[in-house]
C-alpha positions as CSV (number, residue, x, y, z in Angstrom):
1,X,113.8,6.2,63.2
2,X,110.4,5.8,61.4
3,X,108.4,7.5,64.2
4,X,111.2,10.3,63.6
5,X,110.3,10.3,59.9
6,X,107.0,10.7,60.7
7,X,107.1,13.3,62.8
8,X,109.4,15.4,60.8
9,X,106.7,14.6,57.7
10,X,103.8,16.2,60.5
11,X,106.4,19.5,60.7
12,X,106.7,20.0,57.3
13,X,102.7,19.6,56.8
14,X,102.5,22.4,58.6
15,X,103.0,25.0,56.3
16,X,104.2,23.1,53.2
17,X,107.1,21.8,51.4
18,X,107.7,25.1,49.8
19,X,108.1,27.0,53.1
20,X,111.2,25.4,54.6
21,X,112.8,25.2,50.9
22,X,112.5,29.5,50.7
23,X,113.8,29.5,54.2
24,X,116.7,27.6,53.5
25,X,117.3,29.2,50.4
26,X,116.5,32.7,51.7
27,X,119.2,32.4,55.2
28,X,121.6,30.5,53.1
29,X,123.0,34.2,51.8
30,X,123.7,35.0,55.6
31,X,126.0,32.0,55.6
32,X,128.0,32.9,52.5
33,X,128.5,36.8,53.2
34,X,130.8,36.6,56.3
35,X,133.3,34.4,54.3
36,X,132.6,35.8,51.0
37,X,132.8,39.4,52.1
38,X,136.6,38.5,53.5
39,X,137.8,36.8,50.5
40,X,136.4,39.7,48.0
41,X,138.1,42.4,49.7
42,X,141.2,40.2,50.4
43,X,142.1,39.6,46.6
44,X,141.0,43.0,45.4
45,X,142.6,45.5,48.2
46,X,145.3,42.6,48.8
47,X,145.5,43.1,52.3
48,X,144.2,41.0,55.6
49,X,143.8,43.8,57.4
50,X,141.4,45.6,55.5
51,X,139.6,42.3,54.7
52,X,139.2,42.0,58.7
53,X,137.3,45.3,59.3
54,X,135.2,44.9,56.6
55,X,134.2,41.4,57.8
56,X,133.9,42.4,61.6
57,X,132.0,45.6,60.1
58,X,129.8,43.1,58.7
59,X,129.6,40.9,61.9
60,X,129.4,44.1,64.2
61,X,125.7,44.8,62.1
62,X,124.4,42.0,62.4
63,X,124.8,41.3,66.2
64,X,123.5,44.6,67.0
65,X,120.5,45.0,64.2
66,X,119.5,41.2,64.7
67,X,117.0,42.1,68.0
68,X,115.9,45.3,66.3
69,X,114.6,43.7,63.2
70,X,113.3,40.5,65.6
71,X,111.2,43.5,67.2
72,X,110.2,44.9,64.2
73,X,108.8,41.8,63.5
74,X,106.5,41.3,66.3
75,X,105.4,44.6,66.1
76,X,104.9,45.0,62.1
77,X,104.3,41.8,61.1
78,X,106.6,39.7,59.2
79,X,105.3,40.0,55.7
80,X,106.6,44.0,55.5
81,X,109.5,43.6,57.3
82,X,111.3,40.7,56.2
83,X,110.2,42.1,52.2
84,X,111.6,45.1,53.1
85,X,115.5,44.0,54.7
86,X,115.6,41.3,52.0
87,X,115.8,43.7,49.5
88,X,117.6,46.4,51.4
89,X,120.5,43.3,52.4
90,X,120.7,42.6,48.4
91,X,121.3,46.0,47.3
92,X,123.7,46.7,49.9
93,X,125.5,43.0,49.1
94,X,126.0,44.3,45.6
95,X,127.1,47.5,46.4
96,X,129.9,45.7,49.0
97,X,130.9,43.7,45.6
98,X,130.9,46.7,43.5
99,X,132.9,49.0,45.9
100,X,135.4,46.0,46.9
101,X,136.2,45.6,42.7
102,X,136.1,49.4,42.2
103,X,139.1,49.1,45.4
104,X,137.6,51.8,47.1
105,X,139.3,53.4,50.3
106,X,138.8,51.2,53.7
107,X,137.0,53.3,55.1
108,X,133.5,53.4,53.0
109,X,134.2,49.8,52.2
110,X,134.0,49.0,55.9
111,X,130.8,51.3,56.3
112,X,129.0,48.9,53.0
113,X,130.1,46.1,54.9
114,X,128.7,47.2,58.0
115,X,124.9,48.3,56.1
116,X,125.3,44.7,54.8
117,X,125.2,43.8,58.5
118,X,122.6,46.0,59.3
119,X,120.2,45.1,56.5
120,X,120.6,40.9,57.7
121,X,116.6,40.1,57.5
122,X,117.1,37.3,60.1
123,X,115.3,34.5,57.9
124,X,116.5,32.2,59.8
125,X,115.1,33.0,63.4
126,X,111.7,34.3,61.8
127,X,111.4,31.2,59.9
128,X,111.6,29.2,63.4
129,X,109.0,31.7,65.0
130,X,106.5,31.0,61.8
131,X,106.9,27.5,62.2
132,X,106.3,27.9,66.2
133,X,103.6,29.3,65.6
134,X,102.2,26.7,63.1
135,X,102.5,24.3,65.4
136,X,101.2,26.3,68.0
137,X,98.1,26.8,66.3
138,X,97.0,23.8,64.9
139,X,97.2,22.6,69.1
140,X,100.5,20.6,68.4
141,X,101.8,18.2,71.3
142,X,105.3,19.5,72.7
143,X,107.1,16.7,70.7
144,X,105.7,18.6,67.2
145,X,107.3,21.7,68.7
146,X,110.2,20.5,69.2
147,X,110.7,19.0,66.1
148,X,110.1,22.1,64.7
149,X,112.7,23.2,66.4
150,X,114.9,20.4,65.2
151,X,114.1,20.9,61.6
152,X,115.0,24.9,62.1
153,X,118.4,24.1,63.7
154,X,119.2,21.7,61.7
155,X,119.0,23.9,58.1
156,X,120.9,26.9,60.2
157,X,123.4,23.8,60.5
158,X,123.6,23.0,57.0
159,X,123.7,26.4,56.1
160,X,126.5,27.3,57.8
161,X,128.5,24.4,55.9
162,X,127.1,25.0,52.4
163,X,127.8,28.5,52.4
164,X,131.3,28.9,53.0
165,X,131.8,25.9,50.8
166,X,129.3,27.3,48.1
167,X,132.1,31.1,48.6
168,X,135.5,28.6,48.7
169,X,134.0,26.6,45.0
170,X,132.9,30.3,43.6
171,X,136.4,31.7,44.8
172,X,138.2,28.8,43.5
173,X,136.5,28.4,39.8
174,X,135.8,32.0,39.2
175,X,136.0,35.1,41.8
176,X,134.7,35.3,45.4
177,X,132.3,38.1,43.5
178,X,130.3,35.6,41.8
179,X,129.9,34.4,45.5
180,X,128.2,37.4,46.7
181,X,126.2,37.9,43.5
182,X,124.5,34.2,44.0
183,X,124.1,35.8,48.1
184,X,121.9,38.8,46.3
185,X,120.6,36.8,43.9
186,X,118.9,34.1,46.3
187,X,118.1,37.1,49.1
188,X,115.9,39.4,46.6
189,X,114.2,36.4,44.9
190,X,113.9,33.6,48.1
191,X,113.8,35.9,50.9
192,X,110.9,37.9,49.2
193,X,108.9,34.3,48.8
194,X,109.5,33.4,52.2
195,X,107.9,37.0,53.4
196,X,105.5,36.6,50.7
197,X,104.2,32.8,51.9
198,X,100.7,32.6,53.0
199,X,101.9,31.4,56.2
200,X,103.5,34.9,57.3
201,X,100.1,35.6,58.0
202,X,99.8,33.4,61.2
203,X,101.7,35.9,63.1
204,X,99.7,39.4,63.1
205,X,101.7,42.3,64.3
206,X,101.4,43.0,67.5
207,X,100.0,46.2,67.7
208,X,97.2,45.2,66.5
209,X,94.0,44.5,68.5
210,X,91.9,42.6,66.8
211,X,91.8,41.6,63.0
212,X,90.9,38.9,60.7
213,X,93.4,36.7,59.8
214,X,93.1,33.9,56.9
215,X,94.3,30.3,58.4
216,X,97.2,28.3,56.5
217,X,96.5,24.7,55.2
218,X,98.9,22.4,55.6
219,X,100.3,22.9,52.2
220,X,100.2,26.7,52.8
221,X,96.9,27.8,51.2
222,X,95.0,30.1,52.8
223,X,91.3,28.8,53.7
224,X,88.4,31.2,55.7
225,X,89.4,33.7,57.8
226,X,89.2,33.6,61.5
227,X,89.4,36.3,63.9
228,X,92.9,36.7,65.6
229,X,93.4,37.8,68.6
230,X,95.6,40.3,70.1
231,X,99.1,38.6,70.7
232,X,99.5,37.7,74.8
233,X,102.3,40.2,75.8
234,X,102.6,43.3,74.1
235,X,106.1,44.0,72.4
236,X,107.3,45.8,75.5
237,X,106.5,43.3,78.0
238,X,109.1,42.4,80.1
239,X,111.7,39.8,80.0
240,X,112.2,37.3,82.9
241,X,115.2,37.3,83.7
242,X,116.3,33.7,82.8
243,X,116.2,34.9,79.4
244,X,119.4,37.0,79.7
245,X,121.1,33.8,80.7
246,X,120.2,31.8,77.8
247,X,121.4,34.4,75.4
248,X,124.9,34.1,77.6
249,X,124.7,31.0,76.8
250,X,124.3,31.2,73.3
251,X,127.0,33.7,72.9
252,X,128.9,31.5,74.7
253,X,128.7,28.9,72.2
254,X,129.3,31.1,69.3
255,X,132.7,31.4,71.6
256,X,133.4,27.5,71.3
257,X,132.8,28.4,67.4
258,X,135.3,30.6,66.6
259,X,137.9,29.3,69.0
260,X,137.4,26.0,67.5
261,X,137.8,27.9,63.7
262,X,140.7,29.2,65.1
263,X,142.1,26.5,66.8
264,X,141.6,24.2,63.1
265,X,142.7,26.4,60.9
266,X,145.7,26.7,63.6
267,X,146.5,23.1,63.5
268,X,146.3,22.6,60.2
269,X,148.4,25.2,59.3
270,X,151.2,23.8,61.3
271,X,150.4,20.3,59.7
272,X,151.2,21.7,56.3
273,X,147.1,21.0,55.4
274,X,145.3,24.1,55.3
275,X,143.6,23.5,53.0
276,X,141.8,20.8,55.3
277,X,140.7,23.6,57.8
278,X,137.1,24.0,55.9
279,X,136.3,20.5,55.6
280,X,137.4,19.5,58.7
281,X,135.1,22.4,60.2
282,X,132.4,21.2,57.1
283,X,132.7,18.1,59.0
284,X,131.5,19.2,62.7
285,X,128.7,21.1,61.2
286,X,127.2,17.8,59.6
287,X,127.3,16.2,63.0
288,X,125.8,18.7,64.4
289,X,123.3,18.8,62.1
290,X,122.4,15.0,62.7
291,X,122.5,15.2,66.1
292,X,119.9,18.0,65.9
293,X,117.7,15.6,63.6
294,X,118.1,13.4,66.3
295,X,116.9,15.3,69.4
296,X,112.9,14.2,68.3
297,X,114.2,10.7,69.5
298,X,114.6,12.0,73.2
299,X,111.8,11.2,75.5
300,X,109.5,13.5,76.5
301,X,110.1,12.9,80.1
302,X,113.7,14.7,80.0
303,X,113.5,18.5,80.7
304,X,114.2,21.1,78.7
305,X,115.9,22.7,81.6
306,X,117.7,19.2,81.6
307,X,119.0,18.7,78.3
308,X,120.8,22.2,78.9
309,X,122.6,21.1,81.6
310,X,123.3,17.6,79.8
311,X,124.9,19.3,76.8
312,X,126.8,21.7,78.2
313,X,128.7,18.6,80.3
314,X,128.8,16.6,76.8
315,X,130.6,20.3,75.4
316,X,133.1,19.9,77.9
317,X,133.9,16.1,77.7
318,X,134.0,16.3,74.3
319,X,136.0,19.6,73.6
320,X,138.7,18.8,76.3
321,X,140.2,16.0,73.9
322,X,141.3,19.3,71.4
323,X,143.7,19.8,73.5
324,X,146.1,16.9,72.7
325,X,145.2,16.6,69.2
326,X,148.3,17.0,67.1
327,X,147.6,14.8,63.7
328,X,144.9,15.5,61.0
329,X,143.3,11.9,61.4
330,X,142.7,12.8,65.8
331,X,141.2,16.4,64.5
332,X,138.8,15.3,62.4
333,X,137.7,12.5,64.7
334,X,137.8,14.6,67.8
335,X,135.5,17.8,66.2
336,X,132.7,15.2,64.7
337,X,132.4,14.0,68.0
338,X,132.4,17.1,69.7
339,X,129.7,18.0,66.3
340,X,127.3,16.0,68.6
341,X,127.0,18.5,71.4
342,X,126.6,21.7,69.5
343,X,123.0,21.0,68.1
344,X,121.4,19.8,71.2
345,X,122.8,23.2,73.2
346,X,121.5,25.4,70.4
347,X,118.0,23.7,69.9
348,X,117.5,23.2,73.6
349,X,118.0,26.8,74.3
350,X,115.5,28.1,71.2
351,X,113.1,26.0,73.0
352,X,113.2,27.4,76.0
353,X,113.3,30.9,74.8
354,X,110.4,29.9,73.0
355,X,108.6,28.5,76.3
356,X,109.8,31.4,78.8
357,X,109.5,35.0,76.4
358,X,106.4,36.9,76.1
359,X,104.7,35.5,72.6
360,X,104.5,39.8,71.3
361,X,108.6,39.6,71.7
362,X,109.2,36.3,70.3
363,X,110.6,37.0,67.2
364,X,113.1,39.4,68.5
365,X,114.0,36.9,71.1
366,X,115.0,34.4,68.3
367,X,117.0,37.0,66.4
368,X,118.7,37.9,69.9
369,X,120.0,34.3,69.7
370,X,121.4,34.3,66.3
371,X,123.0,37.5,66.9
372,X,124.6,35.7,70.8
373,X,126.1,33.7,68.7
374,X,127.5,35.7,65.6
375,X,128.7,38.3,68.1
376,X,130.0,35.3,70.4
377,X,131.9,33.8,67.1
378,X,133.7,37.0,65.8
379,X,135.2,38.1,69.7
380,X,136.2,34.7,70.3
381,X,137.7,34.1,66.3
382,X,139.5,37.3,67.1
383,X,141.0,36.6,71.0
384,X,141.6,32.8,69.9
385,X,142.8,33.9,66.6
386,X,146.3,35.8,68.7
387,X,146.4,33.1,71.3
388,X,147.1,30.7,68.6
389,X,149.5,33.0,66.7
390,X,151.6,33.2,70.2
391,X,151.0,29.9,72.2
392,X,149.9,27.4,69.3
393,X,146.9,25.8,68.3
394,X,146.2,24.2,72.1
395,X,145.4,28.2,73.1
396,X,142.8,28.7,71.0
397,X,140.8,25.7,71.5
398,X,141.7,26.0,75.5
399,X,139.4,29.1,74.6
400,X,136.5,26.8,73.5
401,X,137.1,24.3,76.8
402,X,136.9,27.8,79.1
403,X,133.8,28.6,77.4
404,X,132.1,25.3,77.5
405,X,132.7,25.3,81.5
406,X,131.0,28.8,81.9
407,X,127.7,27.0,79.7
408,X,127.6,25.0,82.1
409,X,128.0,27.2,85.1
410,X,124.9,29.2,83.6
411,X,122.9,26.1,83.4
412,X,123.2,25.1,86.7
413,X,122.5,28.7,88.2
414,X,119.5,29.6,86.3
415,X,116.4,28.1,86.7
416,X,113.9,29.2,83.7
417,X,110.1,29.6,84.2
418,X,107.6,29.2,81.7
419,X,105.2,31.4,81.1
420,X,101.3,31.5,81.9
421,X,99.3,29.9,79.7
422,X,96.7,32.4,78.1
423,X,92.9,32.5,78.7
424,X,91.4,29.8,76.4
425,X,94.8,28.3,75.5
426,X,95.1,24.2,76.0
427,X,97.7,23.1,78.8
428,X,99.6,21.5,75.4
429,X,100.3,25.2,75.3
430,X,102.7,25.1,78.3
431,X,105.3,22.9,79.1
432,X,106.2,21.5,82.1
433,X,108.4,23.1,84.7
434,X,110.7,20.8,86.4
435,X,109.2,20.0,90.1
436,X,109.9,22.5,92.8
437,X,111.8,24.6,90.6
438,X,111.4,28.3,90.1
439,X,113.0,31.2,88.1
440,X,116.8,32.5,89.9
């Protein structure tokens, strides 16, 4: 545990204290808008229905502009881009909360929510492609990388449990508006410091050629510049194809999310505890988030291409038990246990996007994930959602089993390959295929 301390204290040297703080801060409103949004437009239009479309408005944006403002990225630089969606995302967050308490008709509340989807500025997988490339730079061993990618999946982890419970205490004490408010709030003043950080520098946009480029201290100073290099792989260099797989199984586990919201909020209905249903979900996400904290502990010597197939066995073991849970004590057991597997999936599969995509498409490759598993999440919360209504809680998480056993049909067929190292570039640069493996 100290040598994991220790490494985690060589991550955060890499660009800072400061930088993982904004980052937090500054994806922490993407957490709270999906609930928040639902809630709003719940208590002031008083109908479910019209609180749905407006949150799968919101969803639907965010899957589909994710990539496109990944690409942008790569291509612009992160600096502009990120400035620019930050405050676009805020303006369109208050005009969601402004339209919701003026009750305007469903149909332009649905559009605001789905700009508010649009506008997402994708902190979080930018924020893992900066720190990448930190790492990448100072000549980092593969261990350092993957502790960075750890450290990133862990904070999307505890995102995703502060927010909703950040919404639920603003909706409880006040109005879920105040919610939404604090989401603008933190997304014009955080996300602008996190594109604003020296360290947004170490990725120059892609299209350019050659330029000078000041290098980041490890407390995020900027010291003399140093000529940077055109990126390896233009933004429109192609994709292998293992890729595509990955981001299946990505989507797939944003599947196993929203069957298992479904499938809790379900039981715990019946059980006469619904109010349990977010901190019994609150509770899986904390596991998660240890067991993510945890991976830097792994040795070396087991695969990437490995761990995938080891934690999409672990999702089914340990999601097959949710189907015989029937008391609140076996639910909250069964989903911290099951809290292990998620993290390791997640993480294994940023890393090996981050070892197999061209380096000019890597940003957009990280926001494809995030948006796998939002779009994953809201078709499966949806499909889960009417299996429980009809066949009882044991339907919807039979939803999260199925998709568990197709993880782990991708991982077996697909094979990833890394790619070349550039001219110049140390061999710490390139990891390891496994032997006599190639791409499927």
């Amino acid at each position: 545990m100290i040598a994991a301390l220790a490494t985690y204290r060589r991550v955060i040297a890499l660009g800072g204290p400061v930088l993982p703080v904004l980052s937090f801060l500054g994806r922490l409103p993407t957490a709270m808008c999906q609930l928040g949004s639902l809630l709003l437009v719940a208590e002031t239009s008083g109908s479910l229905t019209t609180a749905g479309l407006v949150g799968g408005a919101l969803a639907a944006g965010q899957t589909a502009a994710g990539p496109l403002i990944g690409r942008l990225a790569d291509r612009h630089g992160q600096r502009t881009v990120v400035l620019a969606a930050c405050w676009l995302n805020a303006f369109a967050v208050a005009a969601l909360v402004a339209a919701a308490l003026a009750r305007t008709a469903t149909l332009p509340l649905a559009l605001t929510g789905l700009l508010a989807g649009v506008t997402v500025p994708q902190i979080g997988p930018l924020a893992r492609t900066r720190l990448v490339a930190l790492a990448r730079r100072a000549r980092a061993d593969e261990r350092l990388v993957g502790a960075a990618l750890s450290l990133e999946g862990t904070l999307d982890e505890v995102s995703f449990v502060l927010g909703p419970a950040l919404v639920g205490l603003a909706a409880a004490v006040a109005h879920p508006a105040l919610a939404l408010a604090l989401a603008a709030g933190l997304l014009a003043v955080c996300g602008s410091a996190f594109a604003l950080h020296p360290t947004a520098r170490v990725l120059p946009p892609a299209r350019a050629t050659k330029e000078a480029e000041p290098a980041a201290d490890t407390h995020g100073s900027t010291t003399a510049s140093v000529p940077a290099a055109r990126l390896p792989g233009s933004a429109r260099a192609r994709m292998p194809r293992a890729v595509h797989a990955m981001r299946a199984s990505m989507a797939l586990q944003g599947a196993m999310f929203g069957a298992c919201q479904a499938g809790i909020t379900a039981l715990t209905e019946r059980l006469h505890q619904s109010a349990q249903a977010g901190l019994v979900y609150a509770a899986m996400g904390v596991m998660s988030a240890v067991a993510g904290l945890s991976l830097t502990l792994v040795p070396a010597r087991i695969t990437l291409p490995t761990r995938w197939r080891a934690s999409a066995v672990a999702l089914i073991v340990l999601s097959v038990p949710l189907l015989y849970v029937g008391s609140l004590g076996a639910l909250y057991a069964v989903v911290v246990i099951l809290g292990v597997a998620f993290a390791p999936h997640m993480i294994t599969l940023f890393g090996l996007t981050e070892r197999t995509v061209p380096r000019g498409r890597m940003a957009e490759s990280m926001a494809f994930l995030t948006s796998a598993v939002v779009g994953g999440q809201a078709l499966a919360l949806a499909a889960a959602g009417r299996l429980a209504d009809a066949y009882g809680p044991p339907a919807a998480f039979a939803v999260a089993v199925g998709a568990a056993v197709l993880i782990l049909a991708v991982a077996l067929a697909v094979r990833p390959v890394p790619r070349p190292a550039a001219p110049g570039r140390p061999a710490a640069d390139r990891p390891v295929p496994e032997a006599g493996r190639t791409e499927a």
